[in-house]
C-alpha positions as semicolon CSV with decimal commas, in nm:
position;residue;x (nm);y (nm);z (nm)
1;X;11,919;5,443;5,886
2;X;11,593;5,217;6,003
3;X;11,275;5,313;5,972
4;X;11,260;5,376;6,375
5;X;11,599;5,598;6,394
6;X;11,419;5,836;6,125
7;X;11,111;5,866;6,335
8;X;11,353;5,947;6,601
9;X;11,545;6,161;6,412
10;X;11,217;6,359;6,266
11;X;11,104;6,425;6,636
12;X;11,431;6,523;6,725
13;X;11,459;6,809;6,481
14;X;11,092;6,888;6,493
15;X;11,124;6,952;6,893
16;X;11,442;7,185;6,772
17;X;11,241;7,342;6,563
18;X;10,967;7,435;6,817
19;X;11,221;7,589;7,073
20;X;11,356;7,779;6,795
21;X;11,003;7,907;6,708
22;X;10,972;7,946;7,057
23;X;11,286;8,196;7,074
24;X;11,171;8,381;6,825
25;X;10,823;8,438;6,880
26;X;10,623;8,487;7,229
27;X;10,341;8,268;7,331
28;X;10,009;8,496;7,389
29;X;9,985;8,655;7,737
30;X;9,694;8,597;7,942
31;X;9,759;8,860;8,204
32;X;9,768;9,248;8,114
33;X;9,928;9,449;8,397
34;X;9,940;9,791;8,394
35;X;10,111;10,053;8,676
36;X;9,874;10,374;8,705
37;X;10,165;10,541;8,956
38;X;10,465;10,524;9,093
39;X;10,500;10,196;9,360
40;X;10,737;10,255;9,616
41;X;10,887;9,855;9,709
42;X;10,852;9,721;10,022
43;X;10,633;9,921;10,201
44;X;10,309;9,708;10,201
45;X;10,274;9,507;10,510
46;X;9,913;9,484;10,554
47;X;9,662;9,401;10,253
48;X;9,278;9,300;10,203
49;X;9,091;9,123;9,949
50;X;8,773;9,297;9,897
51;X;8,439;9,071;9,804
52;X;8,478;9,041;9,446
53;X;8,213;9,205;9,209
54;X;8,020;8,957;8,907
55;X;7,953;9,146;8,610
56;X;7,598;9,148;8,473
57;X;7,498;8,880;8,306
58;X;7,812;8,682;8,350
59;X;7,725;8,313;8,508
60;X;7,402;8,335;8,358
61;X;7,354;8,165;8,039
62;X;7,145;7,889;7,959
63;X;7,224;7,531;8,105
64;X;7,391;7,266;7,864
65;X;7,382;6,885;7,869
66;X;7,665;6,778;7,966
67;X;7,839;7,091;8,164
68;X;8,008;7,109;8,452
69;X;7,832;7,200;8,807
70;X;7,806;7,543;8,900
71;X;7,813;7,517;9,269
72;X;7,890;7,897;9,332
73;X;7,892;8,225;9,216
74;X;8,192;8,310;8,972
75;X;8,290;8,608;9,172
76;X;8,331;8,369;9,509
77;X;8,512;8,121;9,317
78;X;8,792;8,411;9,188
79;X;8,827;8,584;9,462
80;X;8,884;8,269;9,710
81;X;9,142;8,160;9,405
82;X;9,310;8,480;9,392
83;X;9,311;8,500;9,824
84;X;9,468;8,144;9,820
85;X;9,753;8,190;9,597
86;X;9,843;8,506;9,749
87;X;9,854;8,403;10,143
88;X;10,115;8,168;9,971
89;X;10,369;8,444;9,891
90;X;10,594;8,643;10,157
91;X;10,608;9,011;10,212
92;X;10,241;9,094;10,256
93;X;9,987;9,016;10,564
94;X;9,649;8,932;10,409
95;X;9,317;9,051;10,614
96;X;9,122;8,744;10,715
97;X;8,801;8,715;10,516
98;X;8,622;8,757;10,822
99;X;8,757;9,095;10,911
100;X;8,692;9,198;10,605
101;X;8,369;9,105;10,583
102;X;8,287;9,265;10,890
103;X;8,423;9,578;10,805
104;X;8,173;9,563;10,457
105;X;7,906;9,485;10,695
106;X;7,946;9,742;10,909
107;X;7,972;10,015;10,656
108;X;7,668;9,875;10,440
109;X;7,454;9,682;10,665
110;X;7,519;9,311;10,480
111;X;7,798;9,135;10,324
112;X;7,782;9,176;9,966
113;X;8,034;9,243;9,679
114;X;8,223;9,590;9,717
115;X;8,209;9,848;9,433
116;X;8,483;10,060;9,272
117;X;8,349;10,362;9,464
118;X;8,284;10,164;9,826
119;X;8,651;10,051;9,810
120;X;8,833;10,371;9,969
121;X;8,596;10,381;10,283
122;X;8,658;9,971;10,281
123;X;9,014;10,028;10,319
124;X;8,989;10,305;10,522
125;X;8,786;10,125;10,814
126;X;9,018;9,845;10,799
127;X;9,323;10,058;10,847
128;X;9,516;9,803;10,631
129;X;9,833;9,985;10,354
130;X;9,678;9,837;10,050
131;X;9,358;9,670;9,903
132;X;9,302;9,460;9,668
133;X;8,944;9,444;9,441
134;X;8,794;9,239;9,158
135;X;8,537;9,159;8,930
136;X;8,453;8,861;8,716
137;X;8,357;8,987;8,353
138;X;8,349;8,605;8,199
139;X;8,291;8,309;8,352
140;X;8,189;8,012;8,149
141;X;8,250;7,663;8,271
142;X;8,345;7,348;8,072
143;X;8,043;7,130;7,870
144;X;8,167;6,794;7,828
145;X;8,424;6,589;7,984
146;X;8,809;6,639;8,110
147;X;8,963;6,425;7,802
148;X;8,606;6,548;7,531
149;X;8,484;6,906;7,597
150;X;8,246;7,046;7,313
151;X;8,285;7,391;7,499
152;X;8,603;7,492;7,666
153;X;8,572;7,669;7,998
154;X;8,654;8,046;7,981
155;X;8,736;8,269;8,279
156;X;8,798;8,658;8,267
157;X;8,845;8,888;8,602
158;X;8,973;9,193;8,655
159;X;9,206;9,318;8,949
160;X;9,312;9,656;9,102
161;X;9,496;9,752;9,379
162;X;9,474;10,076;9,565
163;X;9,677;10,191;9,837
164;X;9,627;10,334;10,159
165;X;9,572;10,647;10,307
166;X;9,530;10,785;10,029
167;X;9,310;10,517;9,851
168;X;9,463;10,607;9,526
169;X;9,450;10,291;9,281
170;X;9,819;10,204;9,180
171;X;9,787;9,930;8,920
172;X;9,526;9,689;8,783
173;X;9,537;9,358;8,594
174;X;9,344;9,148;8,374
175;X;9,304;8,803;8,264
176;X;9,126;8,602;7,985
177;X;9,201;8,252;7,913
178;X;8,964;7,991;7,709
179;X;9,176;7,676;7,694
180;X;9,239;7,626;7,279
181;X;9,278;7,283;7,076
182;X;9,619;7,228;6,959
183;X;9,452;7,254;6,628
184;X;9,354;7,593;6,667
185;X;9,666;7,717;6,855
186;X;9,983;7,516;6,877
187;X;10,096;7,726;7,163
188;X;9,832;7,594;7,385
189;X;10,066;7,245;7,303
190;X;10,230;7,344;7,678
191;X;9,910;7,435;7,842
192;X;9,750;7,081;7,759
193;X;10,102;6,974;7,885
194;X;10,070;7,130;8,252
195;X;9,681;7,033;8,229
196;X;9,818;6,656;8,140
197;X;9,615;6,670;7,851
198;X;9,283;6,784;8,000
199;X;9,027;7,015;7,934
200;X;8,995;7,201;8,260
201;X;8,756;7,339;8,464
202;X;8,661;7,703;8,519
203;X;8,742;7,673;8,831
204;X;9,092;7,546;8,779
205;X;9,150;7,836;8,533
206;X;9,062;8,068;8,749
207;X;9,338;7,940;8,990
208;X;9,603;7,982;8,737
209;X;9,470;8,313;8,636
210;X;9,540;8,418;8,997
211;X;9,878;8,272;9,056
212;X;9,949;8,447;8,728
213;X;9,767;8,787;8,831
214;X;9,953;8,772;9,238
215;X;10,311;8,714;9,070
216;X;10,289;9,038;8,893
217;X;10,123;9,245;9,178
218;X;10,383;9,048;9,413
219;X;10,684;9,177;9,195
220;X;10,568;9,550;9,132
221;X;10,511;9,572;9,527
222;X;10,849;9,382;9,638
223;X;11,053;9,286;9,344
224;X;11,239;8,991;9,235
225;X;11,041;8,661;9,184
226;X;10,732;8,595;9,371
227;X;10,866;8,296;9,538
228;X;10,556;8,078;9,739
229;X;10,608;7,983;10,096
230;X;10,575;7,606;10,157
231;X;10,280;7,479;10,315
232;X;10,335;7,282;10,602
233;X;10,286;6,920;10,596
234;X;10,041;6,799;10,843
């Protein structure tokens, strides 16, 4: 055999070797979902995403050469993320931000994030079956550049759902992701794959946090796989 057909060969067995390590063992989870009742399917028409909450301290640490731009509040960027990826799935009507807003406004004088114990008269005033809150408990973006960061960007939010009349929350969600070398973690090897090998922004983990974070809450409200409605091409 040449030299060339055992290279081939070795990469070959090693790539068998990593789906069998893959059926045997399970990559970490970054979302942790958890039902607090029982959710009857198909009944929520009508949702709203409430003004996400920023946990003290989070955003604020001290400014780095080299980071990334912070051009908003973490709890903005999250909750636009987690409103985008979910007015891409079918079953559910999402409240425009506007109305919502509105509603917060009227009940508290200003729009401004909602608290866990503002979110039942929220809800209420909107008239909507379900609502959805948040708040951003880590939020650090990336120092260095997309192919040489010294500091990984880490994101961490926190979702619940409650539903409606009864404002009783349902189930709630997590996620935590810091993008890991392949020398730390060889799982991350399919994460650097999807991010083509980049080191990604805060921003654009907190987008795959939601799509990860909607899926679930899409499939304990309806079922089956959250399937995304294609955008229309203009």
């Amino acid at each position: 055999m040449t030299r060339v057909g055992r290279w081939r060969g070795a990469g070959v067995l090693a790539g068998m070797l990593l789906l069998l390590a893959g059926a045997c063992n399970r990559a970490p989870v970054t979302v942790r979902a958890e039902r607090l009742a029982p959710l009857p399917r198909g009944e929520v028409r009508y949702i709203a995403v409430l003004p996400f909450e920023t946990a003290s301290g989070v955003g604020a640490e001290a400014f780095e050469s080299g980071q990334e731009t912070r051009g908003e509040a973490p709890a903005t960027t999250v909750h636009r993320a987690v409103t985008e990826e979910m007015l891409t799935l079918p079953g559910w009507e999402v409240t425009d931000d506007l109305v919502v807003g509105e509603a917060v406004r009227k009940l508290y004088g200003t729009i401004r994030p909602v608290g866990p114990d503002e979110v039942a008269a929220v809800g209420r005033l909107l008239g909507v079956d379900a609502v959805v809150h948040g708040i951003v408990r880590g939020f650090e973006v990336r120092v260095g550049a997309e192919y040489a960061a010294s500091r990984p960007a880490l994101v961490d939010f926190a979702v619940t759902l409650a539903l409606f009349p009864a404002g009783e929350t349902v189930w709630r969600a997590e996620f935590v992701e810091r993008q890991q070398p392949l020398s730390d973690d060889l799982w991350n090897l399919f994460g650097f794959v999807r991010a083509r090998g980049r080191w990604l922004r805060a921003g654009e983990l907190a987008i795959i946090g939601a799509r990860q974070v909607t899926g679930q809450m899409h499939h304990v409200l309806y079922g089956g796989a959250a399937t995304p409605v294609p955008k229309p091409e203009w």
